[in-house]
N, C-alpha and C positions, 0 to 999 in steps of 0.2 A: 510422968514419972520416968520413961523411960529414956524422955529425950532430956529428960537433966542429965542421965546418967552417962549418956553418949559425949555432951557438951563438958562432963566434968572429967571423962576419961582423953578426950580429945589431945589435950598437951603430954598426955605420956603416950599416946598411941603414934599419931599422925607423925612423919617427921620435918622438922622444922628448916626451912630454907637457910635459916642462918645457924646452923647447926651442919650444914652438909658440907660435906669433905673436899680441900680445894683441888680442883683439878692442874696439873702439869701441862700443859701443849708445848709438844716437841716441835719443832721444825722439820718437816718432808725432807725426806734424800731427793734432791737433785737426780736428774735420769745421768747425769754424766758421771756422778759419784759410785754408782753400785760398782762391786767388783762384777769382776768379771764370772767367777764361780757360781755366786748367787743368781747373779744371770740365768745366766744358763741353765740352772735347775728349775726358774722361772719358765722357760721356753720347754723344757720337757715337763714340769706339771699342766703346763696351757696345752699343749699336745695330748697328753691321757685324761685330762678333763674333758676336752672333746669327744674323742674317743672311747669316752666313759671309763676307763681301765682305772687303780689301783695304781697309786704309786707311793713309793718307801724313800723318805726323804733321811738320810745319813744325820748325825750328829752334830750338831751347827754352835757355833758360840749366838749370845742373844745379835752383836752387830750382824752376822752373815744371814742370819734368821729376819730380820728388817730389812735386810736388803732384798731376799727372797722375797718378802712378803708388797713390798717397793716394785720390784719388778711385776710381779704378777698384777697389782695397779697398774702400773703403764700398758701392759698388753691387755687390759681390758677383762684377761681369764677371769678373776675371780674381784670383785668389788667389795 
């Protein structure tokens, strides 16, 4: 009884592979592409990560914020 009830609820529970949401893949920034800026703030959060310290990242548009997050990939800080 119990495993009808499993089997009959299965299609609205479980979610269904062809039902699932298409994903985007962007293309990687290039290491020669980051600005300079986001850089840099790469290079001082890979220094207080080290260091264990707290650090306060200013106001970013989303490209300067990928870049950031781009550079910190290349230096290996945060994966």
């Amino acid at each position: 009884m119990k495993d009808q009830f499993i089997l009959a609820c299965r299609e609205y529970f479980v979610n269904n592979r062809r039902n699932s949401h298409p994903r985007k893949r962007h293309e990687t920034v290039p290491a020669e592409a980051i600005a300079r800026r986001p850089k840099v703030w790469g290079k001082i959060v890979a220094r207080a990560e080290r260091r264990h310290q707290p650090v306060r990242i200013p106001a970013m548009s989303c490209t300067e914020l990928g870049h950031l997050l781009r550079s910190l990939e290349l230096s290996r800080a945060c994966a």
